[in-house]
VOGU-3710 file (C-alpha; in Angstrom, 3 decimals, decimal comma):
1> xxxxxxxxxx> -11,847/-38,317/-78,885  -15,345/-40,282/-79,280  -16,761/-40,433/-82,486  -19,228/-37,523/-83,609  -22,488/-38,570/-82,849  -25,338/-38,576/-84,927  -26,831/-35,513/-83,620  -23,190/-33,468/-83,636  -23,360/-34,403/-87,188  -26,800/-33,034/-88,477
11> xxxxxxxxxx> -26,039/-30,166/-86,499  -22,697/-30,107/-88,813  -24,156/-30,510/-91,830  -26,340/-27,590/-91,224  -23,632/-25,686/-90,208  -21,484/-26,225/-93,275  -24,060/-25,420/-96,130  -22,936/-22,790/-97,902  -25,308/-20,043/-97,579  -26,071/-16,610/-99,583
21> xxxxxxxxxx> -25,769/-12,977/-99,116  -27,827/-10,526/-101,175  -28,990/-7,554/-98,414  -28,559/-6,969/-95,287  -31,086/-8,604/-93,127  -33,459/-7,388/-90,592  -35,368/-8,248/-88,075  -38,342/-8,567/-90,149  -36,836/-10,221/-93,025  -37,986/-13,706/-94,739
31> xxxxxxxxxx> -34,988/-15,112/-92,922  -36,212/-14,286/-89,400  -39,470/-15,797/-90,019  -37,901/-18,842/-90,780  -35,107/-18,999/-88,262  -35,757/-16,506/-85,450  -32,703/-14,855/-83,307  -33,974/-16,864/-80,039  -34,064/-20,220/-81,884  -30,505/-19,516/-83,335
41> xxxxxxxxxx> -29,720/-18,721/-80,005  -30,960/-21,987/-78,283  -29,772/-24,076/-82,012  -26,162/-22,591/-81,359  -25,854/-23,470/-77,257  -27,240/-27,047/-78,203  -24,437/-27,296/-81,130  -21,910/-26,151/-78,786  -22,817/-28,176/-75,768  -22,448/-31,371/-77,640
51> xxxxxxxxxx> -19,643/-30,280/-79,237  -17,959/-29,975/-76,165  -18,578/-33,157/-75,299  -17,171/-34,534/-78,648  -13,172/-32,560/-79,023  -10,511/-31,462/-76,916  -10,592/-28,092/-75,434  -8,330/-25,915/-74,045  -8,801/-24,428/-70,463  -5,473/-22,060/-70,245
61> xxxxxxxxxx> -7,613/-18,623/-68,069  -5,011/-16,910/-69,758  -5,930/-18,123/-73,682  -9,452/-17,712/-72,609  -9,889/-14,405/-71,005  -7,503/-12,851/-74,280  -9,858/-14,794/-76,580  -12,945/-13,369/-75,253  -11,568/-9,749/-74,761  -10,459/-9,698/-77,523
71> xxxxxxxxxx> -13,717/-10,857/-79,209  -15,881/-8,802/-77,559  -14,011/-5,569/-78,262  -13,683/-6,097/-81,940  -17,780/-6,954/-81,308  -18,187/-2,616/-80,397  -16,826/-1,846/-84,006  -18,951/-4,424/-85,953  -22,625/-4,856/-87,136  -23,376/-7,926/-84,353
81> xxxxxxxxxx> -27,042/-6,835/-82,251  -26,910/-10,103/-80,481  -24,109/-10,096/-78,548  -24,789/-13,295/-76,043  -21,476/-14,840/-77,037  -20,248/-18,224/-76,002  -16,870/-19,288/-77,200  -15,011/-22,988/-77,697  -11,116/-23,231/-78,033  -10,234/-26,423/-79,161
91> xxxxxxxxxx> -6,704/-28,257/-78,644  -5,849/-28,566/-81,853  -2,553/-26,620/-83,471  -4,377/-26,555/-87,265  -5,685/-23,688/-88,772  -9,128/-23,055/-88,159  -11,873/-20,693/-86,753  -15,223/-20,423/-87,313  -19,048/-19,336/-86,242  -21,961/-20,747/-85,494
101> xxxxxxxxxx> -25,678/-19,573/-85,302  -26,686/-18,232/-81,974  -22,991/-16,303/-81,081  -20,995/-19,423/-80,750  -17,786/-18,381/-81,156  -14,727/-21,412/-82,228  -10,802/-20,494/-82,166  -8,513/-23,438/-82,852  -5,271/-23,054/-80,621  -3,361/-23,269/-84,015
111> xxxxxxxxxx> -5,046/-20,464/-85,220  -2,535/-18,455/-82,978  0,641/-19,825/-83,899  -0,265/-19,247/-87,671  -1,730/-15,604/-87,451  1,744/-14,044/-87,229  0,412/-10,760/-85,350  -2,292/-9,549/-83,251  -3,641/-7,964/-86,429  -3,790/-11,308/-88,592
121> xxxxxxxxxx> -5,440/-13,344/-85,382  -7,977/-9,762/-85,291  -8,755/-10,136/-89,107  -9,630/-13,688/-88,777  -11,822/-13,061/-85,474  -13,850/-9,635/-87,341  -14,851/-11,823/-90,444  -16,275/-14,368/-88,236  -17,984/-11,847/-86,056  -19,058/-10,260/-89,494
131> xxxxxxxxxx> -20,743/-14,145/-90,774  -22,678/-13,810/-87,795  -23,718/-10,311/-87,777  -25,159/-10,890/-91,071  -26,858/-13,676/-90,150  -26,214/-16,008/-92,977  -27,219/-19,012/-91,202  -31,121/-17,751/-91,462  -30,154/-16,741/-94,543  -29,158/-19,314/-96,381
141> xxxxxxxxxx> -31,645/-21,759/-95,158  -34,271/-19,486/-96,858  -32,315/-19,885/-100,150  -32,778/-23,456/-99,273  -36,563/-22,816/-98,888  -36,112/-20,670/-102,505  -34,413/-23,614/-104,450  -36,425/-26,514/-102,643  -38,934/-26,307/-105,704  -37,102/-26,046/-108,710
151> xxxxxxxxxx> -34,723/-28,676/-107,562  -37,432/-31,220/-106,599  -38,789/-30,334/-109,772  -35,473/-31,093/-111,967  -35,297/-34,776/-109,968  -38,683/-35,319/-110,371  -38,349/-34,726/-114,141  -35,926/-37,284/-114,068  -37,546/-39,728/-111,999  -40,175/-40,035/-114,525
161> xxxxxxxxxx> -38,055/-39,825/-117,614  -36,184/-43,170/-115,748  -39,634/-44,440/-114,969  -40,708/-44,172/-118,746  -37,312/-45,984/-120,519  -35,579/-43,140/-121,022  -32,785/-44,902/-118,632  -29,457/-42,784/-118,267  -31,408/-39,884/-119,694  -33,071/-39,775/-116,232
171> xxxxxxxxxx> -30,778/-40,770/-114,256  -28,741/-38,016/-115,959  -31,548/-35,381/-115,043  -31,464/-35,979/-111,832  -27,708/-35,693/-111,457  -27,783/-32,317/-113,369  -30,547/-30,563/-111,094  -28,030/-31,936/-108,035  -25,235/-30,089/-109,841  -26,871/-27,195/-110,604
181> xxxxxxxxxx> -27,951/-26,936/-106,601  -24,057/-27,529/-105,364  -23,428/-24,800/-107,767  -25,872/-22,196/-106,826  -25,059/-23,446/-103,226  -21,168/-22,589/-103,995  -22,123/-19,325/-105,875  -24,182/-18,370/-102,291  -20,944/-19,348/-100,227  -18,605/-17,186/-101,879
191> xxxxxxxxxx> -21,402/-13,750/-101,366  -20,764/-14,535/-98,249  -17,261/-14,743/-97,896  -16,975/-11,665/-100,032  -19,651/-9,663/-97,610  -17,835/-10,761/-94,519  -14,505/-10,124/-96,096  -15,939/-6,467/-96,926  -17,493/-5,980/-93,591  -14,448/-7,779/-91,449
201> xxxxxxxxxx> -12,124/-5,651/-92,625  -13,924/-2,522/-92,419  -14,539/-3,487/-88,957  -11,091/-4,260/-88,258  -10,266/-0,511/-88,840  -12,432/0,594/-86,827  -11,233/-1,479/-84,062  -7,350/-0,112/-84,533  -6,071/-2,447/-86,236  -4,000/-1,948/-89,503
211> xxxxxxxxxx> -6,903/-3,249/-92,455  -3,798/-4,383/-94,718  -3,507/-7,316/-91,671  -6,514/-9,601/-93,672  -5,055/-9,211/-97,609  -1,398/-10,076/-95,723  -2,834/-13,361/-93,809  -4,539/-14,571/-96,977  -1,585/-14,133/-99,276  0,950/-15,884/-96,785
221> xxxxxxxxxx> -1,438/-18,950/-96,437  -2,229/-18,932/-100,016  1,855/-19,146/-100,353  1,941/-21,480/-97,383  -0,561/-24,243/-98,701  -0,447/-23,932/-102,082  0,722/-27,170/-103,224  -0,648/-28,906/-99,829  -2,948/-31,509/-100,879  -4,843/-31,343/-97,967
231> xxxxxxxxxx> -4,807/-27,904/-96,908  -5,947/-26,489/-92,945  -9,724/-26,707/-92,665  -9,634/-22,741/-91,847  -9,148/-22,994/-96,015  -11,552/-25,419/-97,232  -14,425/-23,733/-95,814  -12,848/-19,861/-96,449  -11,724/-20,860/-100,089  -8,734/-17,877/-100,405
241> xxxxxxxxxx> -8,451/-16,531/-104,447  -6,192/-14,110/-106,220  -9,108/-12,477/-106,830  -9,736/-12,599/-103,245  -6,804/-11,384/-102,062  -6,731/-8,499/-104,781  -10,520/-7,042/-103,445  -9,341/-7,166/-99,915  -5,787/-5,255/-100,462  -7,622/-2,856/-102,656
251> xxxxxxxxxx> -10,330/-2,288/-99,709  -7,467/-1,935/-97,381  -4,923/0,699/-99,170  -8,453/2,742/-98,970  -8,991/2,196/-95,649  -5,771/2,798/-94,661  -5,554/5,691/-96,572  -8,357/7,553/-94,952  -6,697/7,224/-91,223  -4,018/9,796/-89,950
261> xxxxxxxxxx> -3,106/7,234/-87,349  -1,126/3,930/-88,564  -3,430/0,682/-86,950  -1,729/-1,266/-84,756  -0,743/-4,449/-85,890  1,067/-6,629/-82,654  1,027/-6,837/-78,985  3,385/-8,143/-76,399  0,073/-10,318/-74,810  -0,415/-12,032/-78,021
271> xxxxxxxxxx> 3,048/-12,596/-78,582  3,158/-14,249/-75,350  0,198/-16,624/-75,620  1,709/-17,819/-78,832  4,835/-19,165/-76,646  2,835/-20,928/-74,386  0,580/-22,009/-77,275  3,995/-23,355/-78,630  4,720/-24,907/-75,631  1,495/-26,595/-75,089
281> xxxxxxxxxx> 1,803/-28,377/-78,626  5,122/-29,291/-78,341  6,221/-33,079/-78,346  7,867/-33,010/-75,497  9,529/-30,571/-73,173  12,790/-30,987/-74,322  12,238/-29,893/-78,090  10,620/-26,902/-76,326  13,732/-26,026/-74,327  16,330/-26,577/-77,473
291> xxxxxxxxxx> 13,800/-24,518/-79,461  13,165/-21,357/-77,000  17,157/-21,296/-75,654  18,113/-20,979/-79,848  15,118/-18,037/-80,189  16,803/-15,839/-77,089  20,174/-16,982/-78,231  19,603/-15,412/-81,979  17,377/-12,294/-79,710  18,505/-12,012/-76,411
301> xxxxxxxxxx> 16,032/-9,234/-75,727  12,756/-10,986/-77,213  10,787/-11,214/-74,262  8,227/-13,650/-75,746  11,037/-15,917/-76,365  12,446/-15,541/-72,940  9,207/-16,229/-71,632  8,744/-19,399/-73,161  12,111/-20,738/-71,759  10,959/-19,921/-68,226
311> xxxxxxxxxx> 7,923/-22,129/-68,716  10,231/-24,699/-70,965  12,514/-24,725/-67,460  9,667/-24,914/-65,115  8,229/-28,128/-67,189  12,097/-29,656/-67,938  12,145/-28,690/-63,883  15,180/-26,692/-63,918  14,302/-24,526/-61,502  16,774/-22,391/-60,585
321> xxxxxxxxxx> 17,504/-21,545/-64,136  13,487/-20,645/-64,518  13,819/-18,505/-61,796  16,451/-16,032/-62,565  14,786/-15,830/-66,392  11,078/-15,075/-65,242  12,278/-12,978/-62,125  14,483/-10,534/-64,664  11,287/-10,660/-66,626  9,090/-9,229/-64,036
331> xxxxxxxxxx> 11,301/-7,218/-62,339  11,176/-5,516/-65,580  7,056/-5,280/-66,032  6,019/-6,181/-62,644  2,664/-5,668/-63,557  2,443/-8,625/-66,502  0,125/-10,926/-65,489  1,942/-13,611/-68,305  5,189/-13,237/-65,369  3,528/-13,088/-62,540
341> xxxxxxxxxx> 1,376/-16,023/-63,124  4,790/-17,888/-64,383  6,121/-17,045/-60,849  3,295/-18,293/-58,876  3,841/-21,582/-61,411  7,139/-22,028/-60,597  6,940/-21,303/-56,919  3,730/-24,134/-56,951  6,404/-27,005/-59,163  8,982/-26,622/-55,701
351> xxxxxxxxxx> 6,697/-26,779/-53,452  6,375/-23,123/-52,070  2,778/-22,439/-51,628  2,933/-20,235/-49,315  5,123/-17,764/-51,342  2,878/-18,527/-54,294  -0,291/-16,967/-52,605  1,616/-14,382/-51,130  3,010/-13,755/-54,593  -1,231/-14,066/-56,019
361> xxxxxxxxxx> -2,529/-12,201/-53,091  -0,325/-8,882/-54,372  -1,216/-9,280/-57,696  -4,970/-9,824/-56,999  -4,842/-6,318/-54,772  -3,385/-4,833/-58,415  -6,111/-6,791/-60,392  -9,001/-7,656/-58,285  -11,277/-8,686/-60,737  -8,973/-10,773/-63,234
371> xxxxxxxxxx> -10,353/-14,131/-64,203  -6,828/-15,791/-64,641  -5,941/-14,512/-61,420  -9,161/-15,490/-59,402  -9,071/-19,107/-61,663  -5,090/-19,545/-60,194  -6,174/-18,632/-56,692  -9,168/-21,355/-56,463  -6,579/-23,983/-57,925  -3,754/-22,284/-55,163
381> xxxxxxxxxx> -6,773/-22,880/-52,202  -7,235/-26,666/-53,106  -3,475/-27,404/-53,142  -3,476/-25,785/-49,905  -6,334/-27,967/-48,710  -8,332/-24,793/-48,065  -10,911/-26,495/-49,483  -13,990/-24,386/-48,575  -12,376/-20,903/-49,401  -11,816/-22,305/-52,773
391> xxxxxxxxxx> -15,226/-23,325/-53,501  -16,563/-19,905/-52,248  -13,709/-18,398/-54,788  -15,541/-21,027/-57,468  -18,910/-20,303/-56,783  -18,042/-16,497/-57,254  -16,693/-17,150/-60,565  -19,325/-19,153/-61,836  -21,683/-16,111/-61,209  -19,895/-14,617/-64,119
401> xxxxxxxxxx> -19,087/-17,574/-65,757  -21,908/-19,850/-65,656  -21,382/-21,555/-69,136  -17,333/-22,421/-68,549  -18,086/-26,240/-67,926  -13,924/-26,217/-66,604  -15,403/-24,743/-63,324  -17,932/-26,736/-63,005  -15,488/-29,747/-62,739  -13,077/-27,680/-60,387
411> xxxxxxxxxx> -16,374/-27,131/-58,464  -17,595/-30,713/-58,240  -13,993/-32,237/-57,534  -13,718/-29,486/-54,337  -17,135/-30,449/-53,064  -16,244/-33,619/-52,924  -13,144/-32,931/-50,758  -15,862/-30,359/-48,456  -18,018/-33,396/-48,133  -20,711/-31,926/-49,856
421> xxxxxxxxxx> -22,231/-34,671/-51,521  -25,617/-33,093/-52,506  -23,724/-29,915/-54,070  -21,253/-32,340/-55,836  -24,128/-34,151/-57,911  -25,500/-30,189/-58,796  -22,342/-29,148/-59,846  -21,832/-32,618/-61,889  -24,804/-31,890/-63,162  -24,101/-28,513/-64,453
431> xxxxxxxxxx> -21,057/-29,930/-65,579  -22,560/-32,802/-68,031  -25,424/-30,637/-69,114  -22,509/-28,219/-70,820  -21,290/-31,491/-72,680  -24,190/-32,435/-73,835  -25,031/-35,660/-71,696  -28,219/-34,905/-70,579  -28,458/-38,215/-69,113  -26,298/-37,767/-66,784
441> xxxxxxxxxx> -26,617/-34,345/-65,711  -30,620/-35,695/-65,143  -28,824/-38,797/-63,209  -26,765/-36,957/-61,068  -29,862/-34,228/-59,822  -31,526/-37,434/-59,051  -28,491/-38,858/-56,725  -28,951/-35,282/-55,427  -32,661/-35,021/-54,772  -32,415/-38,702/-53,019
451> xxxxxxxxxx> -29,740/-37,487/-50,497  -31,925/-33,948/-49,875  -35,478/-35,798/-49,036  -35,722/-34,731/-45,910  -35,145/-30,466/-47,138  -38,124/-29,667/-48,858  -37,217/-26,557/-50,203  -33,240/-27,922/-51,683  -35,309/-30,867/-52,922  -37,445/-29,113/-54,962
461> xxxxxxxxxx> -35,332/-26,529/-56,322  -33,088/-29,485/-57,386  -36,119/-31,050/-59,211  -36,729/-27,984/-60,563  -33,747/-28,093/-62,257  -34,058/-31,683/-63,259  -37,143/-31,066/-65,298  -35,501/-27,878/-66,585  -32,691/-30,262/-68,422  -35,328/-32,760/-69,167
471> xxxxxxxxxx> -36,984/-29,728/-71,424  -34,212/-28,828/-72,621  -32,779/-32,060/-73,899  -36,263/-32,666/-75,556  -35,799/-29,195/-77,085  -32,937/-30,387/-78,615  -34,063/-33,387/-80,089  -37,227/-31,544/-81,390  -34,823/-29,306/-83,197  -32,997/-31,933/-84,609
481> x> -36,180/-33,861/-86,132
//
């Protein structure tokens, strides 16, 4: 990973400031004159772009499209106007979530493998969603703009008391009105985490999911890292209490208690990513396959642990093994995407492409408009060398998708193996300009422009584009003066 940049940082450091919560706001509120929804829009894409050029991500169309279902359905239930989401999983098996201005939405892959149950992962997701429906990035920096006086004031107070002889009486001025900021600061913070607790797991009920899911996450990871001295980040910046804990159970027993239907709490999908989460962050494929044959072995009928030893055989390349597991598995649910997609896997690892698009093509007439499914077959096309079909199939997707910088690096490495040398440097383009390296993405329109002189109309629309990102990076930096 490169080191955060400077920028990444002050973007950080804005992020991070704890911020307050006092009422609701609105759209004509002190807080939207200050920090409007469009400029918290364009702040969070800016964020997000260079963070994606700073950690690992994970590009699983399975994790992805679950993610941002599941997202945008708990969305429906909650307060959020501004629903223009964007959303970052990073590779990383800690603890953490979190959200940024604009509808930038971050999951750590860990975050799965700790939230037990759908529910848990759901609570986590709707007080996130609830952060940014209450806008408390605006928010807070017009508490900033409140305090800015009386705290200059304090450390001016001191400055002069230092500059007159009073010596460590100053300097002990100054280091009081700092204190007394952090505190009020901290004091802001925990509104906040208290009015997105209150709102989260209202919203969480409405959604269908059991309430009692957020009080049960927080007390297992207050158990969990209790004595840790370093506990997940996910905790740091969502400081979990007794007192905490307490507010939330009591707000769910009366939530709960006001429903004639139980809320669900688990699903066979999430159970299912979680394997192949486990899988992915597994030190080698081998621990995987002692682990997953010991889970069926104590639970012969778990079918998230027979899952994961089908993809623990397809990676330890025991094939035949892999087979008869995922095949009873689907013969079972033939409509699971999870098994089908571990099929086409498996077929792909011997060699068999043929029977893996036969095997896509069936599923695809079942699910025509499934992004894992559509994502497998352009990967399926440029094993087969059908190299043109599966740029058309990534062009499609990128109609829908136009932010996923993953396929706009599918897209560039196909057109490169089409020949198309002018739509390779666009695609490049749109690639870098997603990570936040404007300087490329500005370099490669320019190798693209050169080789489309002599067509007027490509040329320009490419420098079109070119001065688009050469706005847009200065927008950036502007923003970050």
């Amino acid at each position: 990973m490169k080191k955060l940049q400077p920028t990444l940082l002050t973007l950080a450091l804005l992020l991070v400031t704890p911020l307050p919560a006092y009422e609701l706001p609105s759209l004509g509120d002190s807080s939207s004159s200050i920090v409007s929804l469009e400029q918290e829009h364009r702040l969070g894409r800016a964020w997000l772009s260079i963070l994606r050029g700073q950690v690992r991500q994970l590009s699983d169309p399975l994790l992805k499209d679950y993610v941002e279902r599941s997202v945008y359905k708990l969305a429906e239930t909650s307060q959020l106007q501004e629903r223009r989401l964007e959303f970052i999983i990073l590779a990383s098996p800690q603890l953490n979530a979190f959200a940024a201005p604009g509808g930038i939405i971050g999951v750590n892959g860990g975050l799965l493998l700790h939230a037990q149950t759908e529910a848990e992962y759901a609570s986590v997701m709707a007080h996130e969603l609830a952060h940014l429906s209450q806008r408390h990035f605006a928010r807070g920096m017009e508490a900033q703009k409140r305090m800015q006086i009386p705290m200059m004031a304090g450390m001016l107070a001191g400055v002069v008391a230092a500059a007159a002889g009073a010596g460590d009486v100053g300097i002990a001025a100054i280091t009081a009105s700092q204190a007394a900021a952090f505190q009020e600061q901290q004091r802001f913070s925990r509104q906040n985490e208290q009015e997105a607790d209150r709102l989260g797991i209202q919203n969480l009920a409405r959604a269908g999911y059991d309430p009692r899911a957020m009080p049960g996450m927080f007390e297992r990871l207050l158990r969990q890292y209790r004595y840790d001295r370093m506990p997940p980040e996910f905790l740091l910046t969502h400081p979990v209490t007794e007192s905490r804990i307490a507010d939330t159970r009591n707000r769910a027993e009366q939530l709960a208690a006001r429903t004639t239907q139980p809320g669900r709490t688990d699903s066979l999908a999430y159970q299912l990513l979680r394997s192949r989460l486990q899988l992915t962050f597994e030190d080698t494929p081998g621990l995987a396959l002692k682990r997953f044959r010991a889970e069926v072995q104590q639970d012969p009928k778990s079918e998230p642990a027979r899952y994961g030893l089908g993809l623990a055989l397809i990676r330890a390349r025991q094939f035949d093994e892999a087979q008869q597991v995922l095949a009873a598995l689907a013969s079972a649910a033939p409509d699971n995407l999870f098994y089908t997609l571990a099929l086409i896997d498996l077929d792909i690892s011997r060699q068999q492409l043929s029977k893996a698009a036969q095997r896509l093509e069936q599923a695809l007439q079942a699910h025509p408009s499934s992004y894992p499914l559509r994502a497998a077959r352009a990967d399926l096309l440029g094993r087969q060398e059908k190299f043109r079909e599966a740029e058309i199939q990534l062009e499609q997707l990128l109609k829908e998708r136009p932010g996923d910088p993953d396929l706009w690096y599918e897209l560039a490495e196909i057109r490169g193996q089409t020949n198309n040398i002018i739509g390779l440097h666009q695609a490049r383009a749109e690639f870098f300009a997603r990570v936040g390296d404007y300087d490329q993405a500005i370099e490669q329109l320019g190798h693209a422009k050169q080789r489309a002189s002599n067509n007027y109309p490509l040329a320009a629309r490419i420098d079109a584009r070119q001065l688009e990102l050469v706005n847009e990076e200065k927008a950036i930096k502007d923003m970050l003066k």
